[in-house]
C-alpha positions in Angstrom: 4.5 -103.6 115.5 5.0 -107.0 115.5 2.3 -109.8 116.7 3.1 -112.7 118.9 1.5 -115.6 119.7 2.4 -117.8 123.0 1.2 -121.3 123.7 1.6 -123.3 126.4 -0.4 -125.4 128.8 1.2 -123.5 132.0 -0.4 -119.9 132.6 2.9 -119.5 134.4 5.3 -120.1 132.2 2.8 -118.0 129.5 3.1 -114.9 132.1 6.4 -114.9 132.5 6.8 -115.1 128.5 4.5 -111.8 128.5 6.3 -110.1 131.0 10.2 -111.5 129.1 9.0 -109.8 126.2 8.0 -106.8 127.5 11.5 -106.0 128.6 12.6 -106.2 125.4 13.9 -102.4 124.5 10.8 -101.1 121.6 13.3 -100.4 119.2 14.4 -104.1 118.8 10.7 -104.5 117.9 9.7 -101.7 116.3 7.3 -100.5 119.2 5.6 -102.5 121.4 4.6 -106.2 120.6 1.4 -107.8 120.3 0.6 -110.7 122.3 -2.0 -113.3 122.2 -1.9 -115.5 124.8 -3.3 -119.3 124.5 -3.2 -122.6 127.1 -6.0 -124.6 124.6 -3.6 -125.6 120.9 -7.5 -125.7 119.7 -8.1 -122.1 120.5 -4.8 -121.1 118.8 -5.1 -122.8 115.6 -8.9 -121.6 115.6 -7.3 -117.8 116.3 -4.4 -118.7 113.8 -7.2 -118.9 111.0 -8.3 -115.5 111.9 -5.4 -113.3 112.3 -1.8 -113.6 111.0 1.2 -113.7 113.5 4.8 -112.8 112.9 6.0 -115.5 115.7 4.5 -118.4 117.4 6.2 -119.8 120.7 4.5 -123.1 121.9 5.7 -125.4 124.4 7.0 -128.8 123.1 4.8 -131.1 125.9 1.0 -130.3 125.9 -1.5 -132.4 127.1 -3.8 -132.3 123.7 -1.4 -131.6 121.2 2.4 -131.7 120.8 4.2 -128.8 119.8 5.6 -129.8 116.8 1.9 -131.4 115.6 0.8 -127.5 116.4 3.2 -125.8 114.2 2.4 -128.1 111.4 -1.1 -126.9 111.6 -0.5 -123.7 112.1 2.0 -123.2 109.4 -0.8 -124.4 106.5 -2.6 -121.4 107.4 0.7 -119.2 107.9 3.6 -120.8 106.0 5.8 -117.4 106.9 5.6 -117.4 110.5 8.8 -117.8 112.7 8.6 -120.5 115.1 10.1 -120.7 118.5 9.9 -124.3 120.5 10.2 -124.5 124.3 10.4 -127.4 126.3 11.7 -129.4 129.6 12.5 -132.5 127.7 15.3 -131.5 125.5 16.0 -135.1 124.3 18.0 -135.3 120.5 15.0 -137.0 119.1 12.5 -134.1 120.2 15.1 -131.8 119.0 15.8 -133.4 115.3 11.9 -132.9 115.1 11.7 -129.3 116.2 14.4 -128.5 113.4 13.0 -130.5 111.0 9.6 -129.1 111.4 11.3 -125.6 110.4 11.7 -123.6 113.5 14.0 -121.0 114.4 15.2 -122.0 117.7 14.4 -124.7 120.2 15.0 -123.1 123.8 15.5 -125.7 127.3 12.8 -124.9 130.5 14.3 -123.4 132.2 15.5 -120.7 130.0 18.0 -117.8 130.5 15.8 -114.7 129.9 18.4 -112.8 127.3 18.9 -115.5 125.4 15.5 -116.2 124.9 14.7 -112.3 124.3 17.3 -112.2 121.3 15.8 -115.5 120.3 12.9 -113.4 119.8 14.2 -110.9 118.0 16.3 -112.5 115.9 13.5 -115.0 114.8 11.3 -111.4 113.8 14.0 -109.8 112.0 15.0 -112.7 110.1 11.3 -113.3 108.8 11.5 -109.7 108.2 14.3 -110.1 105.7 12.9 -113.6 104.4 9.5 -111.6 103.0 11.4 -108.7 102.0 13.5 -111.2 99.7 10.6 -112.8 98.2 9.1 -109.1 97.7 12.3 -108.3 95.6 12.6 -111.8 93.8 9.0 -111.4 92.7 9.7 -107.7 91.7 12.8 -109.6 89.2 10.5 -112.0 88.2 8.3 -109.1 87.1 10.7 -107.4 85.6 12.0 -111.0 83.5 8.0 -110.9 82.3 7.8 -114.5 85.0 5.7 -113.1 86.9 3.1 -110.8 86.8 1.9 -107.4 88.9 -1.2 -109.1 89.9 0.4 -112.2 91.0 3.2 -110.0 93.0 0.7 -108.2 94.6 -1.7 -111.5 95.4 1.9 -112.9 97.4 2.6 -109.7 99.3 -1.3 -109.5 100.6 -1.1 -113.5 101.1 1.9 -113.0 103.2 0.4 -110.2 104.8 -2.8 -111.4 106.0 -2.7 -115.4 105.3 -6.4 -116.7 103.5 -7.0 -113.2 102.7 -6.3 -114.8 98.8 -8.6 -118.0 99.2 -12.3 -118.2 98.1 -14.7 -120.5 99.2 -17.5 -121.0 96.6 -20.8 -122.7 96.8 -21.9 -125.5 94.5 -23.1 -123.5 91.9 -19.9 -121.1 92.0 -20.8 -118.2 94.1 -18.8 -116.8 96.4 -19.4 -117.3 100.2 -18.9 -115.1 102.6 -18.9 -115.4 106.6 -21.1 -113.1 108.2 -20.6 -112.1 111.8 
């Protein structure tokens, strides 16, 4: 199953994003997707620490945070994530951003629902095979003696779960842990 996260500042244009995706036929995604729902870029990032996502779609225009200045945050805690942009203002200077800030498709309000759904899917099977190369060029690396198990298996969890690797230590050295 895959897990989605959708920002934008509209509730409207987030529901009918919800609804878009549910259309899309479970055996393009593997079962049904997950979706997380934000309208706050705060909220998301805070979330985006928390749990890891195969797919963010944000809207370009916010009122607290631009898109782009979203995905840049978001992708220091997820580097792997695909990245969808939508936006009303499809001027060349917005769009020269979006693709240099690495994202898989930049998609004009209004959208045309198919395309938008095999935007989707296409974004989530590419990542797909984008980890399962770096899973089988860290298994040659292994094999050439670059690379060991440990730091194979370290990658897979870290692309996994992102910050499930990272320790936070105290001044003297021990290891912190956040309690709930």
């Amino acid at each position: 199953m895959y897990k989605l996260l959708i920002l934008d500042d509209e509730p409207s244009i987030i529901n009918a994003m919800v609804r878009l995706i549910a259309r899309i036929p479970h055996e393009q995604l593997h079962g049904k997707a997950a979706v997380r729902t934000f309208t706050d870029p705060a909220q998301a990032l805070e979330c985006i620490r928390e749990e890891p996502f195969d797919l963010i779609v944000t809207d370009f225009r916010m009122p607290s945070m631009d898109g782009l200045t979203f995905l840049q945050q978001a992708i220091e805690h997820q580097p792997d994530v695909a990245r969808i942009i939508i936006s009303g203002h499809a001027d060349l200077p917005v769009v020269l951003s979006a693709v240099n800030a690495g994202i898989f498709r930049f998609v004009s309000k209004p959208w045309d629902d198919a395309e938008l759904q095999q935007s989707i899917v296409q974004a989530l099977k590419l990542r797909s095979m984008h980890l399962e190369n770096q899973r089988l060029a860290d298994l040659v690396r292994i094999q050439r003696g670059e690379l060991s198990r440990q730091e194979a298996m370290l990658r897979q969890l870290e692309s996994e779960s992102p910050g499930i690797t990272r320790v936070e230590r105290d001044a003297e050295g021990a290891i912190m842990l956040e309690l709930e």
